[in-house]
Backbone as a ProteinNet text record, in pm:
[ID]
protein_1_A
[PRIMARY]
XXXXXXXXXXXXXXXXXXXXXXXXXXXXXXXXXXXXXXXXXXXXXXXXXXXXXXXXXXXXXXXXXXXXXXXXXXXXXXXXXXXXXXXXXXXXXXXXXXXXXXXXXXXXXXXXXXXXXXXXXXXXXXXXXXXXXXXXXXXXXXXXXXXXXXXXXXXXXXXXXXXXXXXXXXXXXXXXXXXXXXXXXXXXXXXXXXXXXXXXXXXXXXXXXXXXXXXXXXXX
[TERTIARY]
815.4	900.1	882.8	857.3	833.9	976.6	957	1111	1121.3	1026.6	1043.1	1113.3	1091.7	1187.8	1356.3	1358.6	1514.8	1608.4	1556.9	1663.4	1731.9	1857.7	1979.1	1961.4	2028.4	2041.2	2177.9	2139.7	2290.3	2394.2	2538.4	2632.6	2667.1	2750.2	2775.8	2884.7	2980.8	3123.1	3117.1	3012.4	3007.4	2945.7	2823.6	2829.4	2880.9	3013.5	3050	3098.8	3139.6	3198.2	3065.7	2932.9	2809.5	2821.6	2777.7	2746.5	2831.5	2967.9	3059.4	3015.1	2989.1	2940.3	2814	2731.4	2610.7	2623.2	2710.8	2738.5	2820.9	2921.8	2985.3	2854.8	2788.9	2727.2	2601.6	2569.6	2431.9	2529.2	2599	2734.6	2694.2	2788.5	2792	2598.9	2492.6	2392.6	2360.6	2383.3	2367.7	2413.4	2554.1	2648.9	2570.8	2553.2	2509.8	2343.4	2252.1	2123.4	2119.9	2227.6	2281	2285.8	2432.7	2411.9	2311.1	2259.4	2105.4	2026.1	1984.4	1826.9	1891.8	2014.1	2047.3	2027.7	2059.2	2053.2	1896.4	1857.4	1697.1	1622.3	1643.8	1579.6	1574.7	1723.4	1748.4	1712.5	1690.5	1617	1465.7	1400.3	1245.7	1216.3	1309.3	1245.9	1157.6	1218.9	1167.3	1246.9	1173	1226.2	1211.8	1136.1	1155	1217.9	1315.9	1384.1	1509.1	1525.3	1650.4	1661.9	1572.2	1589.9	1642.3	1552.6	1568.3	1712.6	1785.2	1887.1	1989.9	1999.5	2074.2	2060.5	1934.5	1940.9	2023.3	2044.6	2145.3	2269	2288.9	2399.1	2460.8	2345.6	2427.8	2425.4	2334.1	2349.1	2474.5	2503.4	2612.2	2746.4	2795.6	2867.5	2801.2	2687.1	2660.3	2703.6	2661.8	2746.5	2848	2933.1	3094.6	3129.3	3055.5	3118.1	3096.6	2969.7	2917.8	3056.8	3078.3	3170.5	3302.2	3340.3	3445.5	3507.2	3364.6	3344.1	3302.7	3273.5	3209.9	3344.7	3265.6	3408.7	3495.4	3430.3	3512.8	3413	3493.7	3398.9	3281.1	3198.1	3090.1	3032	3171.5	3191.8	3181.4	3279.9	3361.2	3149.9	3134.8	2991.7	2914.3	2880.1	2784	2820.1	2948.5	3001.8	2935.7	3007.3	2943.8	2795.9	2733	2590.4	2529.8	2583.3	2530.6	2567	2720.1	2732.5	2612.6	2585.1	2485.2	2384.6	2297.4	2207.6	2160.7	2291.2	2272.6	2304.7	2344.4	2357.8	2234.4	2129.6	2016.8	1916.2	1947.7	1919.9	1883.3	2040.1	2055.6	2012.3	1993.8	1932.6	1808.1	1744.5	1580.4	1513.3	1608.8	1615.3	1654.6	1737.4	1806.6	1659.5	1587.6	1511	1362.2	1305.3	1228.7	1243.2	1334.5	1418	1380.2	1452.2	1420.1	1326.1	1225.2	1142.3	964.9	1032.7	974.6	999.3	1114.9	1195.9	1103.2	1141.8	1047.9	936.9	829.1	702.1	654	762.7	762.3	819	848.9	872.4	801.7	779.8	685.4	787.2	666.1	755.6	674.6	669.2	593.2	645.7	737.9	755.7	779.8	839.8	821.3	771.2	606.1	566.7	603.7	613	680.1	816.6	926.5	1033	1060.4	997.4	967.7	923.6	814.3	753.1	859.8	921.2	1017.8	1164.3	1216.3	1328.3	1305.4	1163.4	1108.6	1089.3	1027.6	1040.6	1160.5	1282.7	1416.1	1483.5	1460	1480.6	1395.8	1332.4	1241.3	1307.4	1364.9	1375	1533.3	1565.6	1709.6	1727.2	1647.9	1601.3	1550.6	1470.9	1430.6	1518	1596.1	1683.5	1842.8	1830.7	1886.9	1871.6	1720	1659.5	1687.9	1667.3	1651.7	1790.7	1918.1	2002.9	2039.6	2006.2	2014	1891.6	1807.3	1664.2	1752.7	1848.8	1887.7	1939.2	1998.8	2057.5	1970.4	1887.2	1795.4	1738.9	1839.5	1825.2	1957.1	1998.5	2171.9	2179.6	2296.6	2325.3	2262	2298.5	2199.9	2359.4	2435.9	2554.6	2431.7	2460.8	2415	2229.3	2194.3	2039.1	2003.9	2083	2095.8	2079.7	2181.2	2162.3	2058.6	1993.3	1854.1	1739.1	1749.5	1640.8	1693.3	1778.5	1830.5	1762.8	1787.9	1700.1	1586	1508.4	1367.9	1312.4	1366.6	1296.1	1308	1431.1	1441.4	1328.8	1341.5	1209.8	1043.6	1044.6	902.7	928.8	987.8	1015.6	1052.2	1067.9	1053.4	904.2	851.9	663.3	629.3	669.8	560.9	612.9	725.5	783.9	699	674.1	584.5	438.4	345.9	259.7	245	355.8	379.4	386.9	475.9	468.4	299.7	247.4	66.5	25.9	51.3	-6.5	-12.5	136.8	134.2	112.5	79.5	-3	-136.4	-184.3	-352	-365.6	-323	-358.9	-333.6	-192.4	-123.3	-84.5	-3.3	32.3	159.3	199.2	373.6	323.3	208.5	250.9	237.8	228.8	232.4	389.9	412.4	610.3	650.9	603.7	658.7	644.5	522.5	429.7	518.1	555.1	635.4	765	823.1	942.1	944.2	839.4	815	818.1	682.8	695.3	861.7	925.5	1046.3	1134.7	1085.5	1204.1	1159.7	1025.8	1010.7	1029.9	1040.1	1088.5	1271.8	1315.9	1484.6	1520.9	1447.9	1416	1336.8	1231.6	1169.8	1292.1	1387.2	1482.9	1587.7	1639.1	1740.5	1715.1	1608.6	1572.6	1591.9	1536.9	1555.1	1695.8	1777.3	1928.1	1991.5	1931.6	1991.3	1995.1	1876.6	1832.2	1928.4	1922.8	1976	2177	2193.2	2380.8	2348.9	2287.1	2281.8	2325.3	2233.5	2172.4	2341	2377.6	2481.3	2602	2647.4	2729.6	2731.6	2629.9	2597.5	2651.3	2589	2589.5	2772.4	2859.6	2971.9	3036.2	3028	3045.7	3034.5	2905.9	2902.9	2998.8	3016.3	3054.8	3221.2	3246.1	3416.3	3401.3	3310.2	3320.3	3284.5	3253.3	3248.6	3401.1	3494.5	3567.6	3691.6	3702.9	3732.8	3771	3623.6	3569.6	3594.8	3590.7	3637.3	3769.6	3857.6	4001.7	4022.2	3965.8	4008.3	3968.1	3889.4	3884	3988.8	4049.8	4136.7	4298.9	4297	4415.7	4431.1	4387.5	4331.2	4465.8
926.1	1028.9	1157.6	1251.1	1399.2	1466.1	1563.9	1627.8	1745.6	1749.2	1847.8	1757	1652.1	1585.8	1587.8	1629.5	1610.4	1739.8	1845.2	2009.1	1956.1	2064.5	2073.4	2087	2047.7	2031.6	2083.1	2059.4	2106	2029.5	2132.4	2050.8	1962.1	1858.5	1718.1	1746.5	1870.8	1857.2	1855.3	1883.6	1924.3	1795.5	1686	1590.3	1472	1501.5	1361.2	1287.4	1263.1	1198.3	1120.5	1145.4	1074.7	1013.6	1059	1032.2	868.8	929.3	786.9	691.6	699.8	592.4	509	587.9	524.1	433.9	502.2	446.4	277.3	323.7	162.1	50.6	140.6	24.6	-52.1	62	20.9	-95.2	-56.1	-156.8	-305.6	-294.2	-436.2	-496.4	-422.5	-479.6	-515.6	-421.7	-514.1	-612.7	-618.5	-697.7	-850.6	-858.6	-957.4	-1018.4	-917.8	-932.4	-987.5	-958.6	-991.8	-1185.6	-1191.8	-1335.7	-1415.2	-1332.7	-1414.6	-1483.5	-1333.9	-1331.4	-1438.8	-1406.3	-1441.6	-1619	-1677.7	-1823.4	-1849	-1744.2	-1780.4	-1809.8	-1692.8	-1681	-1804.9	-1860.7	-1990.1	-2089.5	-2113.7	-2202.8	-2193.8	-2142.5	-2073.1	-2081.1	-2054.1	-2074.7	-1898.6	-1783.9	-1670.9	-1535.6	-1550	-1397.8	-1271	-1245.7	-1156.5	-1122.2	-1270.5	-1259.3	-1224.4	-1316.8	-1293.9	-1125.1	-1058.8	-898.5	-834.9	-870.5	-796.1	-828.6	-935.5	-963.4	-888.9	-898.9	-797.8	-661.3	-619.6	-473.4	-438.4	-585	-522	-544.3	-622.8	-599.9	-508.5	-446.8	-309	-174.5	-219.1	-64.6	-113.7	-228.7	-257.4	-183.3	-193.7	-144.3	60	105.4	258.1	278.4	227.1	305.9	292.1	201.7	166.8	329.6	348.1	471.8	610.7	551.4	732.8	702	629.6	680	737.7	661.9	646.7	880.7	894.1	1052.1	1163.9	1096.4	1202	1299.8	1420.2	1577.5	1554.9	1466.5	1536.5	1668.7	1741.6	1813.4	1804.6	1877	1879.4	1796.4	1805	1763.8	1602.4	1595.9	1442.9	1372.8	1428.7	1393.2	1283.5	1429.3	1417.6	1326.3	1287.9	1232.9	1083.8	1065.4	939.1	893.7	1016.5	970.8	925.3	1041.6	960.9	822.4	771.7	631.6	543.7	560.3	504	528.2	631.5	662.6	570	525.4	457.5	296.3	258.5	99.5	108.2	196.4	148	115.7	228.1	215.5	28.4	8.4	-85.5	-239.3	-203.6	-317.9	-353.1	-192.6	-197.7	-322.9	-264.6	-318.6	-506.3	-484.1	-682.6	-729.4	-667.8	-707.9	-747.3	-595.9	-653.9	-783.4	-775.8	-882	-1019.7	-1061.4	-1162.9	-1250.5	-1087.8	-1143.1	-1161.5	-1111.3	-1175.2	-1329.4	-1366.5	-1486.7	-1587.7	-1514.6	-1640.7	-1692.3	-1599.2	-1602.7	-1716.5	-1709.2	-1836.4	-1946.7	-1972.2	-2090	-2149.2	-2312.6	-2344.1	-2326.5	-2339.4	-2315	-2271.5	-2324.9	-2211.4	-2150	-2041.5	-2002.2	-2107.7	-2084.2	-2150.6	-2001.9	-1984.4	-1879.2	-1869.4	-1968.3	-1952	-1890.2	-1934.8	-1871.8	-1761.1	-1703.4	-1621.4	-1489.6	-1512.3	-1443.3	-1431.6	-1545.5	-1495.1	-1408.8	-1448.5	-1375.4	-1284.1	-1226.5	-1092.4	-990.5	-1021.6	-961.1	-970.8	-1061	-994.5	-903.6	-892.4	-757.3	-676.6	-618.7	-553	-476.3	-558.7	-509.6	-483.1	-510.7	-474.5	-346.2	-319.3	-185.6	-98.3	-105.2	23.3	34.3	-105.7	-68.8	95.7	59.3	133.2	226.8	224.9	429.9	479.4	415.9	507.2	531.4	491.7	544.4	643.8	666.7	780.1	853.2	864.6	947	1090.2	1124.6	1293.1	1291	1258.7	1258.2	1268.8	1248.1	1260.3	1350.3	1448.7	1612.4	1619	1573.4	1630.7	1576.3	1649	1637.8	1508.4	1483	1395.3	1286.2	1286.3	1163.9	1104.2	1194.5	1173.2	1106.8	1159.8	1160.9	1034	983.4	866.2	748.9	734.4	661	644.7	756.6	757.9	699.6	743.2	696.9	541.9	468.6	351.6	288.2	363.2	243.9	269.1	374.7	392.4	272.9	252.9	178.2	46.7	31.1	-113.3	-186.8	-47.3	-111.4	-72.3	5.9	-45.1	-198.6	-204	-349.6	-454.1	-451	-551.7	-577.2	-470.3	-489.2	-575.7	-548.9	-597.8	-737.2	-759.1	-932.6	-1021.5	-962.4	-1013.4	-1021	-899	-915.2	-1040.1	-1019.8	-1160.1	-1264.3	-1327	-1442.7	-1430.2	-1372	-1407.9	-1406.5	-1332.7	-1368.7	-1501.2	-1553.4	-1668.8	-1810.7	-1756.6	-1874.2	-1910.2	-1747.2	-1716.9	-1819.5	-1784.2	-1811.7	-1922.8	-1954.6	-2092.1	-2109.3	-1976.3	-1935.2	-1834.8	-1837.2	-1786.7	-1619.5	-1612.2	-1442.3	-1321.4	-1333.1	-1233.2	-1186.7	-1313.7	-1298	-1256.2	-1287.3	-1196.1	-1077.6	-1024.1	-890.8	-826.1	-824.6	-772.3	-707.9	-866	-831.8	-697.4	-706.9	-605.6	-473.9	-453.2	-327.2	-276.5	-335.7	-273.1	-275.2	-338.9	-311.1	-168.9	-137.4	17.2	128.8	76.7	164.9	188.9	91.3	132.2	197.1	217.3	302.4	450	446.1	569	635.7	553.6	624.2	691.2	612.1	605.8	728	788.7	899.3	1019	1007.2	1137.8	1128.8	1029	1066.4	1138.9	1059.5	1128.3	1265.1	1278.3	1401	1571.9	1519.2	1613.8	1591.3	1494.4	1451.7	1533.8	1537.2	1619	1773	1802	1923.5	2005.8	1886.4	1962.1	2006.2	1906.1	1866.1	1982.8	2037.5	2164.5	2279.3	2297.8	2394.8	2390.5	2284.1	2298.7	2370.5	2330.9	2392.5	2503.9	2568.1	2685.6	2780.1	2727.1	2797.1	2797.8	2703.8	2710.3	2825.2	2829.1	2901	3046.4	3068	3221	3273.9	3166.6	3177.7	3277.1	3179.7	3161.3	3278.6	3316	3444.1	3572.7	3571.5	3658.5	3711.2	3565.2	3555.1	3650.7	3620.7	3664.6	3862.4	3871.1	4022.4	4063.8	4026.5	4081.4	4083.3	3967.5	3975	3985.2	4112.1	4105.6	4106.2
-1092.4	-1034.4	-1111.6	-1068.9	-1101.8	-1178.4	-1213.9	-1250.8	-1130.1	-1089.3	-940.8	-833.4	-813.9	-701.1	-765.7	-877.5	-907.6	-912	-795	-836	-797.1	-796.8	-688.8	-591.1	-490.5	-352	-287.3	-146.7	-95.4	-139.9	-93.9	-119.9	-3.7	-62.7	56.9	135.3	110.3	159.4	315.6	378.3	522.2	542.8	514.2	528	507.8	446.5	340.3	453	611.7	671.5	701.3	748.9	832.2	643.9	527.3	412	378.1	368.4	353.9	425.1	558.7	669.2	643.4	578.9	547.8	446.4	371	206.6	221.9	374.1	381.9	389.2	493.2	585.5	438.5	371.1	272.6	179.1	120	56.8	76.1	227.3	292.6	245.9	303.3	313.8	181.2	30.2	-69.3	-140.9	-102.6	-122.4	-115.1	58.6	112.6	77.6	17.4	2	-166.6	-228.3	-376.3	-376.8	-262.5	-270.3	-239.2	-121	-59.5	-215.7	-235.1	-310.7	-422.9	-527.9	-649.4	-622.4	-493.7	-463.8	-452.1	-361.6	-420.3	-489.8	-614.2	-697	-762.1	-825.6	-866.2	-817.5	-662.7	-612.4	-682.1	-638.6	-662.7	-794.4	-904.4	-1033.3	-1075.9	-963.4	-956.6	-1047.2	-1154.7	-1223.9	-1149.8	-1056.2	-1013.6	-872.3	-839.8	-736.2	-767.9	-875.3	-1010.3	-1036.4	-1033.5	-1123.3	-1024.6	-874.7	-780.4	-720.8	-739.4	-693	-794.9	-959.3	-1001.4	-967.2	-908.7	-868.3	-766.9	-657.2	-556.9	-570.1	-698.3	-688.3	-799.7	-904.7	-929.3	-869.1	-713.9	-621.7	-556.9	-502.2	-484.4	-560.9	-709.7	-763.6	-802.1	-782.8	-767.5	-648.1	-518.5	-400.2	-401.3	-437.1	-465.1	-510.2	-663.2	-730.1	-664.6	-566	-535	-391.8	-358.6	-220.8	-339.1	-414.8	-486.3	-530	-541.1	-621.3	-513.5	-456.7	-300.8	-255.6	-262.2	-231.1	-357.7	-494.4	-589.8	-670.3	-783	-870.9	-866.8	-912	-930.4	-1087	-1155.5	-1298.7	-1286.7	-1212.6	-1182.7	-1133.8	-1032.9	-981.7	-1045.9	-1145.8	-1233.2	-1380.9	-1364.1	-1481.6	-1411.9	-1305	-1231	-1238	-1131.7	-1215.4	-1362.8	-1434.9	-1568.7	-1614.2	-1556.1	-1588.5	-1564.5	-1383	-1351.8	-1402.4	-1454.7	-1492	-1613.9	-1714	-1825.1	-1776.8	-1692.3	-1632.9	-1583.2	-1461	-1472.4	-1585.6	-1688.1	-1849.3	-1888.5	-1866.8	-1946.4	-1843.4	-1716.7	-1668.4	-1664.5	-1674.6	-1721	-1815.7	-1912.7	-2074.2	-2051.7	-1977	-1955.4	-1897.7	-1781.3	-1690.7	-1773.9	-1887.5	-2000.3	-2055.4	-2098.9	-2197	-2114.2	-2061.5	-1978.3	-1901.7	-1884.2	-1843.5	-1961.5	-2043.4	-2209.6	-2249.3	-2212	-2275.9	-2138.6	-2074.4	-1931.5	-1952.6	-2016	-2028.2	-2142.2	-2219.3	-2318.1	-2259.4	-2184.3	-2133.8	-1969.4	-1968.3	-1863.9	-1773.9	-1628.5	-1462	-1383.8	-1246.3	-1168.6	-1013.7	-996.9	-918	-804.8	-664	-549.3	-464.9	-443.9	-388.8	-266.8	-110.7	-14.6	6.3	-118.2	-72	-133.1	-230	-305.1	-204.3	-108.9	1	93.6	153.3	245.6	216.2	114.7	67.9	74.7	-14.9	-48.5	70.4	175.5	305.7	377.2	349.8	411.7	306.8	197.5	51.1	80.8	135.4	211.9	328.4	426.7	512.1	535.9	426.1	426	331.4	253.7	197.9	240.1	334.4	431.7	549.2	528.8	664	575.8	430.6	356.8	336.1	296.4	310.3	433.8	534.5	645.4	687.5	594.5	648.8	606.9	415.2	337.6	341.4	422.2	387	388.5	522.9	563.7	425.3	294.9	201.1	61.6	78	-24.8	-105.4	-91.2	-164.4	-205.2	-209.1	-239.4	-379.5	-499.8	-624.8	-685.4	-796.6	-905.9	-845.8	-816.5	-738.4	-609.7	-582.1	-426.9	-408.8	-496.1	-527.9	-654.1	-668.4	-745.7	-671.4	-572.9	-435.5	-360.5	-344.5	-279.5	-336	-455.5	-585	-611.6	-584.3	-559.7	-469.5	-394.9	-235.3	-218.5	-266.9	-309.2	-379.3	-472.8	-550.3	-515.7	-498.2	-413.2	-358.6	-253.4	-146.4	-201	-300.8	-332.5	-467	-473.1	-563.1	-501.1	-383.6	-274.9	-269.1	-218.3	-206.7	-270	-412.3	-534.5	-520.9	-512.2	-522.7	-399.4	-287.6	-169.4	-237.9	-338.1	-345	-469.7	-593.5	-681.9	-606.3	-497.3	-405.3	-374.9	-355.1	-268.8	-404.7	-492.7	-656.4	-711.6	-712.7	-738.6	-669	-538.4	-458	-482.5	-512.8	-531.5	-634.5	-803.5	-898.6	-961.2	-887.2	-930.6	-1059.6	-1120.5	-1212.7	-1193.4	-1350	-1313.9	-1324	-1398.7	-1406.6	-1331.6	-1229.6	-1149.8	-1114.5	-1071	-1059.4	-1219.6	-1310.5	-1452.4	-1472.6	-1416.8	-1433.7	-1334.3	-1219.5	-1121.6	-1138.6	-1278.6	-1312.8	-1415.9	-1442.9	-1578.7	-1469	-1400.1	-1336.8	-1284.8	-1201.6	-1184.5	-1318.5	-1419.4	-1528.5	-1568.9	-1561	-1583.5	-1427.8	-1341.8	-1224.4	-1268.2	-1295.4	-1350.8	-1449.7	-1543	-1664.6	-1611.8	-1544.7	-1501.7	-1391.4	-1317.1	-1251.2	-1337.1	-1425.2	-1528.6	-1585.9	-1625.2	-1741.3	-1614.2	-1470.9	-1405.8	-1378.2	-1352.9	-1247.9	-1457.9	-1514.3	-1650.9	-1690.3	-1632	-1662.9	-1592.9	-1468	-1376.3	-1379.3	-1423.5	-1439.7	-1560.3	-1662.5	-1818.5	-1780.6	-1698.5	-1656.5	-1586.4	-1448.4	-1377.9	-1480.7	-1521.5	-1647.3	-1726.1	-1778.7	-1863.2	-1803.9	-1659.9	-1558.6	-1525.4	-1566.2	-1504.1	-1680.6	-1739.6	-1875.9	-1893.3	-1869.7	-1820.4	-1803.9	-1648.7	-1562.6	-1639.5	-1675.7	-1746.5	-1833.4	-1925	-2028.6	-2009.9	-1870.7	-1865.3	-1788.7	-1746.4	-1661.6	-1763.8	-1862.4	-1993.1	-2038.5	-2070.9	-2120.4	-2069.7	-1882.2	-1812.4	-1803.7	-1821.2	-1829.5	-1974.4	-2080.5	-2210.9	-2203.4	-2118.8	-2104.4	-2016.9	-1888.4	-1840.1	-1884.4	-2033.7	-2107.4	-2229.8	-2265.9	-2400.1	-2473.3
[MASK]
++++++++++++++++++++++++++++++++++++++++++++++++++++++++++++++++++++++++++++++++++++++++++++++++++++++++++++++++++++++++++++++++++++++++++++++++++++++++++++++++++++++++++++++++++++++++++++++++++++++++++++++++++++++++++++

């Protein structure tokens, strides 16, 4: 991800009613793609059904917060984002972790259900972008969300191409290697939504402190 895909964008106050709507409906779908995959994964013996299933269910708890903040401050926003910004942080880091600890130990995937789960996480993720694509410029809140279901669905891909990996080779590591790549897609997200919540955050500081300042000249 570029630092050019992360300016400011419009404001949401004129969309926040279509915005909220999307935000229910994406909710429900990770909610439900959380319990799916997480039973999967455990079936399957799949770390990277396992990662992908904590991912939905901490977009699950980010759209919770972005409806939660939507038409507040610009402060309030961006305070939000950065929470998230540092929970993707820190799931990056769980998702490494884990999928280090796996690699030392025997197992081999169940590549069939591994493949099928993976293509309904797939298609329940683009069924997600395409509800936030018109949204995908708006504040580092709003643009957090997007960069959420972005990644999703290219980390869906890779779990379909690990399932044909681990059929090919008849070996666990492709489903490990997979897990690794999205543990650095949550970290490479984590550092931009960080970046731009840093940024607004500053910009609202700012703006107090000239208010401030203005005030202190008209009462001297």
């Amino acid at each position: 991800m570029s630092d050019g895909c992360c300016g400011h964008g419009p404001e949401m106050k004129d969309a926040s009613a279509p915005f909220r709507r999307a935000l229910w409906a994406v909710i429900a779908i990770n909610a439900t793609m959380f319990a799916v995959e997480m039973t999967a994964g455990a079936l399957a013996g799949s770390q990277a059904l396992k990662a992908d299933a904590l991912d939905f269910a901490a977009d699950t708890a980010t759209y919770a917060i972005s409806l939660a903040v939507l038409g507040a401050s610009l402060r309030v926003r961006a305070t939000a984002a950065l929470a998230k910004g540092a929970s993707l942080a820190l799931m990056g880091l769980w998702v490494f972790g884990s999928t280090v600890w796996a690699a030392l130990g025997p197992g081999l995937p169940d590549a069939p259900v591994m493949g099928v789960v993976g293509l309904l996480a797939l298609a329940a993720n683009l069924a997600s972008v395409l509800l936030l694509l018109r949204f995908r410029d708006g504040d580092a809140n709003v643009r957090s969300v997007w960069l959420c279901s972005r990644n999703d669905a290219i980390g869906n891909v890779a779990v379909v191409a690990a399932a044909l990996g681990v059929f090919g080779t008849g070996t666990a590591w492709p489903d490990l290697a997979v897990a690794g790549i999205m543990s650095a897609l949550f970290l490479s997200a984590s550092v931009s939504i960080l970046r731009q919540s840093i940024g607004e955050l500053r910009e609202t500081r700012g703006a107090a402190d000239g208010h401030e300042a203005h005030g202190a000249e008209q009462h001297p």
